[in-house]
C-alpha positions, 0 to 999 in steps of 0.5 A: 500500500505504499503508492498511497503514502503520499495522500495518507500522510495527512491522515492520522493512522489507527489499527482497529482489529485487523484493519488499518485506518487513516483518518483526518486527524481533526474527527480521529477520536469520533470517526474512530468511535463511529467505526469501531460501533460500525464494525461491531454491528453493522446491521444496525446501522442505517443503509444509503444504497442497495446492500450488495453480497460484497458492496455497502454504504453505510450512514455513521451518526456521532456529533456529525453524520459521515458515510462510510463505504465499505468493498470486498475485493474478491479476485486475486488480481484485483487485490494484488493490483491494489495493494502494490499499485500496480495499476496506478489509474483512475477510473477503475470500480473500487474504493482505492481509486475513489479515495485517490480521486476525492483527495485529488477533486477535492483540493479542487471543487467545494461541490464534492464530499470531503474524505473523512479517513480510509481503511483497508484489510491486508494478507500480503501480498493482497487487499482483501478489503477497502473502507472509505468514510467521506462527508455527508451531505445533509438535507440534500436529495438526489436530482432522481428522487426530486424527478421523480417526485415533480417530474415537471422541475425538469426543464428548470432543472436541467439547465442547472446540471448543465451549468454543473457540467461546465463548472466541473470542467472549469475546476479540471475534471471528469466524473465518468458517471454523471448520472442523477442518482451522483447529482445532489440538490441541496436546500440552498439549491446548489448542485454536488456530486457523488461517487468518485469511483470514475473520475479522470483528473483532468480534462482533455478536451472541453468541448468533448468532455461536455459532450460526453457529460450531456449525452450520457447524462440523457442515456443513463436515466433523464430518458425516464423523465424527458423525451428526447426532442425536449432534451435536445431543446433544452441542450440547444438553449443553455448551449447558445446562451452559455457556450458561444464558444463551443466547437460544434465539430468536437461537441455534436459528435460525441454528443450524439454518440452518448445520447443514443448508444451504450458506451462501456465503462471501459471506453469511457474511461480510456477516451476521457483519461487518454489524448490517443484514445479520444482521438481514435474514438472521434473516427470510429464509427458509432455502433447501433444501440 
């Protein structure tokens, strides 16, 4: 685990049982609590996501209210991946990367979740478990459950997530999963981003990057609440009075490629993170959906 020396030596290390934390020493002594009666019955404690056979979210309630994710890495190369560091990206599934990713966007955007402490179960030369606990972000819904709720807030809300889009490309990254469940409204009405476990550091290029953003955002979900000529109108208005400078020979095809076809992970990761690949990727010819 020594590739992750360089963000944990802000952090404050503590064993607990056979794992080791790494917690932002200002809440040591109440995140050290809050985990200790996590690991002791963790069933009692409130979920934030569907529980998974390997995968948690869990809320952790002391003076504040923090999440705490917790991951069972099951293959053999996965765990000794992460544990040397082998592979040194990130926009790979697991709580590693999500740690190295928030450290990362954090010290850029005040529209992300603060990590709060990291943990991990070793047997050298494999991690066979990742724990990351970040802020939580009080009295916030996600963009879905407000759609879901007023199905008709979408046409004042969907500008707002595109706004959301270009001040992230603006502060220098990439969420690779922008979908409305990552997106929080908060009482205040400003918008933050969840779910770091995607995220390339920085933006290649602008006009495709946001391209991929709201494409994809239409795709993945917003299909549920919006048809796909209002979306297009939507697009088309927040583009001519916020993006007179856009590219349209870079936007529109990448644009088109995510509203209408599935892209992998996998793609999304390469093409957003790698000059080449995102340059390959605007002469390929899209496949049907």
């Amino acid at each position: 685990m020594r590739h992750l020396n360089p963000i944990t030596r802000a952090f404050q290390p503590e064993s607990i049982g056979d794992i080791t934390f790494h917690f932002d020493p200002r809440h040591q002594p109440e995140l050290s609590t809050l985990v200790q009666r996590f690991l002791a019955a963790p069933e009692q404690h409130t979920t934030l996501d569907i529980p998974e056979t390997t995968r948690g979210v869990f809320l952790l309630e002391g003076e504040r209210r923090w999440v705490l994710k917790h991951n069972k890495l099951e293959h053999w190369k996965k765990q000794l991946q992460n544990y040397l560091g082998l592979k040194r990206v990130f926009g790979l599934h697991d709580l590693t990367n999500e740690f190295i990713n928030l450290s990362v966007v954090s010290a850029k955007s005040a529209s992300v979740p603060r990590v709060a402490g990291f943990g991990y179960k070793t047997r050298f030369p494999f991690l066979k478990e990742e724990y990351l606990l970040v802020g939580f972000f009080d009295d916030h819904c996600s963009v879905d459950d407000r759609l879901v709720a007023h199905p008709e807030q979408a046409g004042e809300l969907l500008p707002r997530v595109f706004r959301l889009f270009a001040q992230m490309l603006a502060e220098g990254f990439v969420h690779m999963d922008p979908h409305p469940k990552n997106i929080l409204i908060a009482p205040d009405g400003q918008l933050r981003l969840i779910d770091f476990e995607c995220c390339a550091h920085s933006v290649i290029d602008h006009d495709f990057s946001l391209g991929f953003l709201m494409g994809y955002f239409y795709h993945f979900w917003i299909k549920r609440f919006v048809t796909l000529e209002a979306y297009r109108a939507l697009c088309e208005r927040y583009l001519m009075e916020a993006q007179p400078n856009l590219q349209r020979a870079t936007f529109d095809p990448v644009f088109e490629r995510f509203l209408t076809h599935k892209v992998s992970r996998t793609t999304r990761y390469s093409i957003l993170t790698n000059a080449k690949a995102q340059a390959a990727f605007k002469l390929a010819p899209a496949t049907h959906p």
